[in-house]
N, C-alpha and C positions, 0 to 999 in steps of 0.2 A: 555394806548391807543397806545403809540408809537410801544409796543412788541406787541401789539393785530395786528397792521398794518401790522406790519413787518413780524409775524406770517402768515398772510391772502398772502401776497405777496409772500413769498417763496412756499405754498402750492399752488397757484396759478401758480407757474412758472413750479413744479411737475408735476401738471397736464395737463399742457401743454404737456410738456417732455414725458408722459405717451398715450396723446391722437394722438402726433404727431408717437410716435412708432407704435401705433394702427394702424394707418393710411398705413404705411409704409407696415407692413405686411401683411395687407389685399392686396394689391398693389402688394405685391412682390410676395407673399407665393408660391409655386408649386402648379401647376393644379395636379388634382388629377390625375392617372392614367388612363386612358380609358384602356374599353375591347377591347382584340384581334381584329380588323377587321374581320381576317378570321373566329372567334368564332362565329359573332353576325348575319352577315349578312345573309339575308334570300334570297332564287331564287322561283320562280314561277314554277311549270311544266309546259312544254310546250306542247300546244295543238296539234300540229303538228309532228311528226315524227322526229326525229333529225339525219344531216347526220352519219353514220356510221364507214365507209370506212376508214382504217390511217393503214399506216405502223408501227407505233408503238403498235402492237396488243400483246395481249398474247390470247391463249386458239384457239379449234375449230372454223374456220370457220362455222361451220354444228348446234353450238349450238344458242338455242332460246333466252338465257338469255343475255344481254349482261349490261355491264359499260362502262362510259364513265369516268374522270376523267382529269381534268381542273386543272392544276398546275402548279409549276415554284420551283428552283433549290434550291431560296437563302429565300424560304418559312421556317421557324422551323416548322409552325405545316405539309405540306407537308412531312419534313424529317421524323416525326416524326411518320407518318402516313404509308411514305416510308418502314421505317426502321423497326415498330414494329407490325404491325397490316395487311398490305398488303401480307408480306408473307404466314400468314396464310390460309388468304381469298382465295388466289391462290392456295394452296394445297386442301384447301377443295372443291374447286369451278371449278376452271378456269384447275388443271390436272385431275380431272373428267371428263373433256370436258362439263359440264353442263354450263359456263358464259365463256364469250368471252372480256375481257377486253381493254379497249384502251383510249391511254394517246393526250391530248392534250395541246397544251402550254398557258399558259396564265400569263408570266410575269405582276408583279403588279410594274413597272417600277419606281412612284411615291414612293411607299415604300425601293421596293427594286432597287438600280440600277445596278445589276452586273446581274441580274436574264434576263434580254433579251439578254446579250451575251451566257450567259451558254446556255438557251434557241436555239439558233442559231446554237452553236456546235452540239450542240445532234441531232438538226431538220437534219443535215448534214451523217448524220451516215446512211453506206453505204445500210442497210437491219436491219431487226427485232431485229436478236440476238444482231447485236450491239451498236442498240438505249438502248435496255434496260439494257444492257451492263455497258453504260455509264449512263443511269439513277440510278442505283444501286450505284454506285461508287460517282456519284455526291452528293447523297442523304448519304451514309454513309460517307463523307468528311466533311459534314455539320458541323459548318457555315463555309462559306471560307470568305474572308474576301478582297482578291484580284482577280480580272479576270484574271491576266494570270494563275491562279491556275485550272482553268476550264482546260483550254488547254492541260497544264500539265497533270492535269489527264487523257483525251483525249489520250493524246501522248505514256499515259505508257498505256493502255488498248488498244493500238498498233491502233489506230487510224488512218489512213493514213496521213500525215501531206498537201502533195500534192493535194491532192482530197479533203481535208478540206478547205486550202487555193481559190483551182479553184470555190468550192459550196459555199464558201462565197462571191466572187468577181462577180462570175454571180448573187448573189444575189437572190437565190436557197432556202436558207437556210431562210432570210431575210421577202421574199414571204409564205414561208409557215408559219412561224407562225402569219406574217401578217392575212393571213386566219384563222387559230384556232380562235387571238383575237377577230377578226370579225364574230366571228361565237359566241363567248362567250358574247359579247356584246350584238346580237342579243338575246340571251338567259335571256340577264336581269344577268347575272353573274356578282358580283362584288368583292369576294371575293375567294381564295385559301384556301386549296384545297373545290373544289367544284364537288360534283358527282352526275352524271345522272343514275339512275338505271329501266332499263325497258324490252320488249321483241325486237329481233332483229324481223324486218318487212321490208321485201324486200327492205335489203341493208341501212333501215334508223331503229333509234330506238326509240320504241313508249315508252316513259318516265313516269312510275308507281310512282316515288318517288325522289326528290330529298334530296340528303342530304349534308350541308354545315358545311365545320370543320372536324379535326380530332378527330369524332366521338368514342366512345367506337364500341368495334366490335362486339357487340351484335347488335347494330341499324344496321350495315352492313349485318348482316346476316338476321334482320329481312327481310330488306327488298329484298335482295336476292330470300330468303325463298320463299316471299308473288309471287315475279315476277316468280318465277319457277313453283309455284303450279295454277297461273292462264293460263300459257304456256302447262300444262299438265291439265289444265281443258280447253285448247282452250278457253282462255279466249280473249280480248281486240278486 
């Protein structure tokens, strides 16, 4: 009986040992990994017209088709979108003069925090060529990892240093992408990159399709596609 007790006692004290580990790891263990924000999140089309108008443009003013495009610097899937997929679309599309593209800012600050100063620089940039100048450059430096690196880039793509400094002090820079956010929020946007795709209609544009994520670029052309062929059936 005594080795039977003794027996019962040590197994007992195992099991402890064993259930108190359990415990532990259930408690500790890593959460699993969640999906991308910018992959999942869904946007509504909007019923209304959406403003237009932004210095950051590419393509004809004269064409029917246009994009919009809601992003920020220190995004991967933006870069990614930037860097491999966008060039295309532009050559097929936007030097055809058939879509009219334009960028607006929408730093995800929460996530990323270097992305509202990059953001700021670029909104700063004297005319067309050399926002997207420095949006090209920002997006193939990706990831950067420090804000004075923005600047830098900035400086060597010959950026005016003086007129950088003045648009950010008046608080220039500051304002306007204040507006994009507000305008993104409005939109029910909560995720980068996120695109509006629809016909341009007196200076706003009437929104056929959204699409969020750095999609394959077959969805970018469908829906291009569909937005061209109702523009040339008079459609909306």
């Amino acid at each position: 009986m005594t080795k039977l007790k003794t027996w019962l006692e040590n197994f007992s004290t195992v099991a402890v040992i064993f259930a108190s580990a359990a415990v532990i790891w259930v408690v500790f263990k890593p959460a699993p990994e969640q999906p991308a924000r910018s992959q999942t999140m869904t946007t509504p089309i909007p019923s209304d017209p959406v403003p237009f108008a932004s210095i950051a443009a590419k393509g004809q003013t004269q064409a029917e088709v246009g994009v919009i495009e809601f992003a920020e610097f220190q995004c991967p899937y933006c870069a990614k979108f930037a860097n491999d997929t966008m060039p295309r679309l532009l050559q097929d599309y936007v030097s055809t003069n058939r879509v009219r593209w334009t960028f607006r800012h929408f730093p995800l600050e929460g996530v990323h925090p270097l992305a509202r100063g990059a953001s700021e620089i670029a909104a700063c940039a004297a005319d067309t060529t050399q926002f997207w100048t420095l949006h090209d450059v920002f997006f193939k430096s990706s990831p950067v990892k420090d804000a004075a690196v923005y600047r830098e880039l900035a400086m060597k793509s010959q950026m005016d240093q003086i007129k950088l400094n003045q648009c950010q002090q008046e608080g220039k820079a500051a304002a306007s992408v204040d507006q994009d956010v507000a305008l993104a929020k409005t939109l029910q946007i909560h995720s980068t990159p996120t695109f509006l795709v629809g016909r341009i209609v007196d200076g706003g544009l009437k929104v056929t399709q959204v699409i969020n994520g750095a999609r394959p670029i077959e969805d970018f052309r469908a829906a291009i596609d569909s937005a061209l062929s109702s523009a040339k059936a008079g459609g909306f």
